[in-house]
N, C-alpha and C positions, 0 to 999 in steps of 0.2 A: 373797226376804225373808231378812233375818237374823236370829239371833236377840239376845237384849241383851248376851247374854257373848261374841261374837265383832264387837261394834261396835268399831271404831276412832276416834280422835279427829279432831275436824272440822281440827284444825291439820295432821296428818298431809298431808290433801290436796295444801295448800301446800308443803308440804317436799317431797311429790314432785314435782310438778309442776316446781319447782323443781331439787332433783337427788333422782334415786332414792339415790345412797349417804349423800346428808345423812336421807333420812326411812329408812334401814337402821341409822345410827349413832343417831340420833335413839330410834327406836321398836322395834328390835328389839336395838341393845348398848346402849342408856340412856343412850347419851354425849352429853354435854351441857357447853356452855361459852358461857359471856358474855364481850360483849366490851360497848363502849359503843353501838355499837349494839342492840345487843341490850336491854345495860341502858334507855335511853331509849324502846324500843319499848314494854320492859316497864311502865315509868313511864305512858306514855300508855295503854296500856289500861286499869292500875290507875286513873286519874283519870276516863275515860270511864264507864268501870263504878261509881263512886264517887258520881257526881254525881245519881244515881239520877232518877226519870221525873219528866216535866216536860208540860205544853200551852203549846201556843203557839197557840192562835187555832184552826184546823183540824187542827193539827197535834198529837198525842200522841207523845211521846218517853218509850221503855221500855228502859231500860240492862243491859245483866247476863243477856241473855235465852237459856235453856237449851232447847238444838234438841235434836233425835235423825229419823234417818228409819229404820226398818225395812228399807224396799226397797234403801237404799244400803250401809246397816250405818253408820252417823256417829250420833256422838254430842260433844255441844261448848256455846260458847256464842257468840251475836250482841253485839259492843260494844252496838250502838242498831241496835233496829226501830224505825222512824218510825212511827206510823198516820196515813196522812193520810185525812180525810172527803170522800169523793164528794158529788156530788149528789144520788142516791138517799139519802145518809145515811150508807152503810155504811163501813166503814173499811178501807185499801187497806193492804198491810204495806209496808212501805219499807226493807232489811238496810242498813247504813250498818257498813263495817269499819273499825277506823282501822291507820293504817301510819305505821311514824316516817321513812321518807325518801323518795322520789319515785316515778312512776310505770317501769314495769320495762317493759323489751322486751317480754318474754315475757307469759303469761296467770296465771302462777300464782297471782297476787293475785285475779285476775278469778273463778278458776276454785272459789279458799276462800268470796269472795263467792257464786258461782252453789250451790255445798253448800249455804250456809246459808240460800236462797232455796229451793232445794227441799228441805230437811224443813222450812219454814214451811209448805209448801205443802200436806207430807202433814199436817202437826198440825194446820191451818185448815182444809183440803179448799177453797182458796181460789189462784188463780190469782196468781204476781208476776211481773209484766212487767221490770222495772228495781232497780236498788240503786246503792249510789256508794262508792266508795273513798275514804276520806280521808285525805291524806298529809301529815305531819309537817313536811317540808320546803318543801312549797311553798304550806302552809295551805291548799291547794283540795281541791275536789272533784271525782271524776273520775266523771260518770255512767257506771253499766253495763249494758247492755242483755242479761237472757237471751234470747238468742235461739236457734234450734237449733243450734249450731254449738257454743255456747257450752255447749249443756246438753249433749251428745253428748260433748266432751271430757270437762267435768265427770265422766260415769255414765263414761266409762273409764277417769279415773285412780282414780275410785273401787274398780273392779275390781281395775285395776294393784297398788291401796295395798294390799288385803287381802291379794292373792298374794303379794305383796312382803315382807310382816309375815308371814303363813304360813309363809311357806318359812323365815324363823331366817337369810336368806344375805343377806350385804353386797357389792351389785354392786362392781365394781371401780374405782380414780380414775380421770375423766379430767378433765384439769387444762383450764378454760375462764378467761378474764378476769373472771366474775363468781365468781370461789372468792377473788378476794381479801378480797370481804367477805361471806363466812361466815364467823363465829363457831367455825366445827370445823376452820378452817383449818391448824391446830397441828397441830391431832388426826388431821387425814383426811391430811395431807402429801401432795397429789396429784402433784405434781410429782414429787416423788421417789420415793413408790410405784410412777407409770405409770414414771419409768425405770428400776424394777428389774424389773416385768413385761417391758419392753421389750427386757431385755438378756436375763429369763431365754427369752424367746419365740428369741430368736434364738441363743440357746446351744442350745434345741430342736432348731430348726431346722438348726443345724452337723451333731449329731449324726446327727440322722437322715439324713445325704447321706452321711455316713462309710460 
């Protein structure tokens, strides 16, 4: 359990998951830069959250909705919880995140989703099975199953993020195909940081054979 002043933000997750030195620049040196992706991402959540809760038949739609889990240390918000209504009556929660451009190799979208599904879970004391991503680019939905796999990652980067934020230290670049669209692309200059570690590791290295 953590307490409330040592919570991290539910977006944190995704930045790690993503790269650990974008959620170091991000959340421990406060660097931050828009670019148009960014800005449009930004636009689409503003308009999600904007349009405030609605029904559609079985379905309740709640916008703007403020998580926290204790056990995990997160604290954040949900674009749309769905409620949908069972048979018994009762209402099933549904995390709905929006995203402005397509679905990613990797899980880090998956895994900001599966956060915000488990502190619904600890603030309802109510089981979620599934949520869905929705993405900007190709206007769909992309169902997401928590399954264990997916919640085991989840509770480790969640670990990952606090130590990572604890410690005050910014891992070091390495330059992948997906840093060209990052927004800290200027800032982080991976390419050219890993070849000056690169040169200095091997100037290291000369010396000590000397």
């Amino acid at each position: 359990m953590y307490a409330e002043d040592d919570f991290i933000p539910l977006s944190a997750m995704q930045h790690m998951a993503f790269c650990p030195r974008q959620c170091a620049l991000i959340h421990v040196e406060q660097v931050w830069s828009e670019n148009r992706l960014t800005a449009e991402g930004r636009l689409m959540h503003e308009r999600a959250h904007e349009e405030g809760g609605e029904s559609r038949g079985d379905v309740r739609i709640a916008r703007a909705v403020m998580l926290r889990s204790f056990r995990l240390g997160l604290v954040g918000m949900a674009d749309v919880v769905e409620f949908h209504r069972l048979e018994d009556g009762s209402w099933q929660p549904f995390p709905v995140e929006y995203k402005h451009g397509k679905p990613k190799s990797d899980n880090c979208d998956k895994v900001q989703l599966c956060a915000q599904a488990i502190c619904l879970e600890e603030m309802l004391n109510i089981e979620i099975p599934c949520g869905a991503l929705f993405y900007g680019k190709t206007h769909h939905r992309l169902d997401v199953a928590f399954d264990e796999n997916l919640r085991q990652e989840t509770e480790s980067i969640a670990r990952q993020t606090h130590e990572l934020i604890a410690s005050g230290r910014t891992p070091p670049p390495v330059y992948e195909k997906r840093c060209e669209s990052c927004s800290l692309l200027e800032g982080c200059l991976p390419k050219k940081m890993q070849k000056k570690r690169s040169v200095k590791a091997y100037l290291s290295r000369m010396l000590r054979d000397i």
